[in-house]
N, C-alpha and C positions, 0 to 999 in steps of 0.2 A: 262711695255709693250714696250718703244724703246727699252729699253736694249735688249728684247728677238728678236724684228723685226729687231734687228741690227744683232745678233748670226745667227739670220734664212738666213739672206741674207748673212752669210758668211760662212756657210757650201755651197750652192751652186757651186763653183768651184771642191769642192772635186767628189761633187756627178755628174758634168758633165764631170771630166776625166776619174771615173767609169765607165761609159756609153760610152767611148769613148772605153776604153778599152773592151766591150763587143763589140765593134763593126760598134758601132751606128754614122751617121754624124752628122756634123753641122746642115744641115737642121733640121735633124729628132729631134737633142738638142731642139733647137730654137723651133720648129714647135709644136710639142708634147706638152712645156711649156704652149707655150701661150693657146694652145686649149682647155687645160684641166682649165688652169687656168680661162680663158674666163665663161666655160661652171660653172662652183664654184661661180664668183661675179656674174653672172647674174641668177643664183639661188637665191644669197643672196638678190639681188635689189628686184627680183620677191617677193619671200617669205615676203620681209619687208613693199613693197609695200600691198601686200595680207594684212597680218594683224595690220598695221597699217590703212588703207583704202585710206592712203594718193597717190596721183598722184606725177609725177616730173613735175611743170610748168615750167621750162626752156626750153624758145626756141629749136627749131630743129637747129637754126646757131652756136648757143653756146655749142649745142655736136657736131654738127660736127667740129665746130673747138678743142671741147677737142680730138675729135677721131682725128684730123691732127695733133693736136702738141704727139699726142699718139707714132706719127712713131721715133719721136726722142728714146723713150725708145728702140724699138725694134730693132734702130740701136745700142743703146747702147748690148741687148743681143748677137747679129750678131757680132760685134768687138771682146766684150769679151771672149765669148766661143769659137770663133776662135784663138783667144791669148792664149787661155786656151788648147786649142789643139796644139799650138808649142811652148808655154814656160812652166819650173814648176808652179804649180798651186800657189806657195807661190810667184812669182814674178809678178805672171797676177795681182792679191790684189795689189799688192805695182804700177803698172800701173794704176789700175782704181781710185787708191787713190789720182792719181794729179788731180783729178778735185779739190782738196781743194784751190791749187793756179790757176785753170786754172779759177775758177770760179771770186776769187779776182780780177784775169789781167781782164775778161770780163767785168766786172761789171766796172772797173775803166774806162776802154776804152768806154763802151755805156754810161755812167754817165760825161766822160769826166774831172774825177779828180783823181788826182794823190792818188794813196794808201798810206795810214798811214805808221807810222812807226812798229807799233804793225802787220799789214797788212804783211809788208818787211821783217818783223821779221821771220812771221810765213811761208812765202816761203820761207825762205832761211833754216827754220826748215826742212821743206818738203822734200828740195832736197837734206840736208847731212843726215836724216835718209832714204830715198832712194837709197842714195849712199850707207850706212853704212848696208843696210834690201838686197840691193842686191849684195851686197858683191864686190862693187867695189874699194874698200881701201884695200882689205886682198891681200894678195898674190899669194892665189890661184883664178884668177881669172874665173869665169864661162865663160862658153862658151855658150854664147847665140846666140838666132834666132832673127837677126835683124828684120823679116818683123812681127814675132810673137809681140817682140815690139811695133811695129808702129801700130797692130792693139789695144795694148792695148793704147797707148796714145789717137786713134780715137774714142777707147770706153771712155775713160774719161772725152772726148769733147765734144761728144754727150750726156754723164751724165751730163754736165756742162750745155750744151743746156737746159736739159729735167729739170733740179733743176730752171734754170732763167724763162722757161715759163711754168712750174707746177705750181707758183702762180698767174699767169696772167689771168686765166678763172677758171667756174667753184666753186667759192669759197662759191658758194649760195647754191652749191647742196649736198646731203648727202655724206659723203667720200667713199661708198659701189659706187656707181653711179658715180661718178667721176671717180672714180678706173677704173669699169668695160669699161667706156668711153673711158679714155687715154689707155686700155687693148686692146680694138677691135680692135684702128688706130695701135697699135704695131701689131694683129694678123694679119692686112690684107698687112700691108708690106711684114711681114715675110714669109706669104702664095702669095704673088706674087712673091717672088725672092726664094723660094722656096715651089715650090706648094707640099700640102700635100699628098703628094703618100703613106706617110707610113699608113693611114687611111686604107688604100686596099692592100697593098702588105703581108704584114704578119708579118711587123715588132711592133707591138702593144702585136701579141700574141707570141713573140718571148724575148719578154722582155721589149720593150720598154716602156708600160706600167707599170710598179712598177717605172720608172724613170721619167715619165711625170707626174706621181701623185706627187714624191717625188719635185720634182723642180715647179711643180704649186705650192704646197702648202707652199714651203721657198722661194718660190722666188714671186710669183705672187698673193698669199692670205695673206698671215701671217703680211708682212713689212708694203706694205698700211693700215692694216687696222690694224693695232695696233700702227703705228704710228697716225693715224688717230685720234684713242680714245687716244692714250697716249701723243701727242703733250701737245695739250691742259692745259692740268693739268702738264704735267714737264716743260714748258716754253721753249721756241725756243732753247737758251743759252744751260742750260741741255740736253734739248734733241740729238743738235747737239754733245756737247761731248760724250754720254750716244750709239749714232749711229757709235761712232768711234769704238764699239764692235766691228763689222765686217772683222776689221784690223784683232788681233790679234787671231781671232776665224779662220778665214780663214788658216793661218800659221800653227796653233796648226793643223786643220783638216789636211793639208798636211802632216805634219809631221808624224801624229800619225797613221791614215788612211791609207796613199799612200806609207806613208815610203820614204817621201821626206827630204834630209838633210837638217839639219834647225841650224844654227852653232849659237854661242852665240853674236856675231858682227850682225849678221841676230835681235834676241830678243833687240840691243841696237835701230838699227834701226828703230824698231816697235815702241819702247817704244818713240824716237827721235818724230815721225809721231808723236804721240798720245799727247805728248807734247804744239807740232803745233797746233793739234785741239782746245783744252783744252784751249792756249792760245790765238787764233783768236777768240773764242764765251766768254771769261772771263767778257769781259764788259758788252755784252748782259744778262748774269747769272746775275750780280750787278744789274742791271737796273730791270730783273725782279723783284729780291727779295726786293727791296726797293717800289718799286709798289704795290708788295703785305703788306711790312710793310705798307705804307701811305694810301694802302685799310682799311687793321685790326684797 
């Protein structure tokens, strides 16, 4: 179940420069996402609520602060898909991908301890498969959109944010309810800084509709709630490497889809990244599995 909530969340890129190419904005990306995704978990709360007979006892402060740390996600969408809109879709991946050291240097700086050497390792992993995934060693070098850049580094800060205070509230309540929580605080950002016009204007029956469904459901159903059920049982370790799917799913969809060149230094770099992950959560995996031998 990560493995697949990883795959789902990394076709999304491909399926938001489709959309783009029909025509469609950023808002309307963004906006449609979260709406339809919205209106899906809080069917599911509703529905589970219904027949299990159960209520949610958590305070009214404690969703509303999950719906405020919510806006972090939906600045992560707002970055991305605008990165996704002026660089290739295989390079916006390899941007949202530095939160794996952005999150390191955070955690070291709020903790106020120097990172490991294992830690050191794995950024320095980061930035020469980065280098090597975006083709800045080969000789033909890309001609990139520096500002499309800088949105993807903003979206990976903001993923950095929304991973450091996703475990911080919330952890009492069912993962469908959580979801739907940190869902609203990203809908009602994203519906302030772009208010939802395309509900009325004609763009739903013009197409926009087969891509709000498609992007709710990979991007805003599938990933929570199957990491949800499938944390659990695969153990943090695992499942973080098992999440680095998204990498290489991403790339392949570019390529394959869009008909983005995707050169074989690009595949070392991926493979570079995937390394990084594998090695920064390796202790964590040890740790589980010996926890569970010292359970049996």
């Amino acid at each position: 179940m990560v493995f697949l909530g990883a795959c789902s969340f990394g076709i999304l890129s491909t399926f938001v420069k489709l959309a783009y190419n029909e025509g469609f904005t950023l808002g309307e990306v963004t906006g449609i996402q979260v709406f339809f995704g919205l209106i899906v978990l809080w069917t599911i709360v509703l529905l589970r609520q219904l027949f299990s007979g159960r209520s949610n006892s958590t305070s009214l402060r404690e969703k509303l602060k999950l719906a405020a740390m919510g806006t972090s996600s939906g600045l992560v969408s707002i970055f991305y898909y605008k990165c996704v809109q002026m660089v290739p879709a295989s390079i916006a991946i390899l941007l949202l991908m530095q939160f794996t050291w952005m999150s390191m240097l955070l955690e070291a700086v709020t903790n106020r301890k120097v990172p490991s050497l294992t830690q050191t390792a794995t950024v320095a992993l980061v930035l020469l498969g980065t280098a090597l995934a975006g083709r800045l060693v080969s000789g033909n070098l890309p001609d990139f959109n520096l500002v499309g850049i800088g949105y993807g580094l903003l979206a990976a800060f903001f993923y950095t944010v929304f991973i450091l205070i996703n475990g911080a509230a919330g952890n009492n309540m069912h993962p469908t309810t959580k979801s739907a929580l940190l869902l609203t605080g990203s809908c009602v950002l994203i519906f302030t800084i772009f208010p939802p016009v395309f509900l009325v204007n004609g763009a739903l029956a013009n197409g926009l509709f087969k891509w709000g469904m498609g992007l709710a459901l990979f991007g805003t159903v599938i990933p929570p709630l199957f990491y949800a059920f499938g944390t659990p049982k695969a153990g943090l370790g695992l499942s973080a490497i098992l999440s680095a799917a998204e990498l290489p799913v991403a790339v392949l969809m570019s390529n394959v889809v869009l008909k983005e060149e995707v050169v074989p230094v690009q595949w070392l770099g991926v493979a570079v990244i995937l390394a990084a992950i594998v090695l920064s959560n390796i202790s964590s995996l040890r740790k589980s599995r010996r926890d569970k031998t010292a359970m049996a």
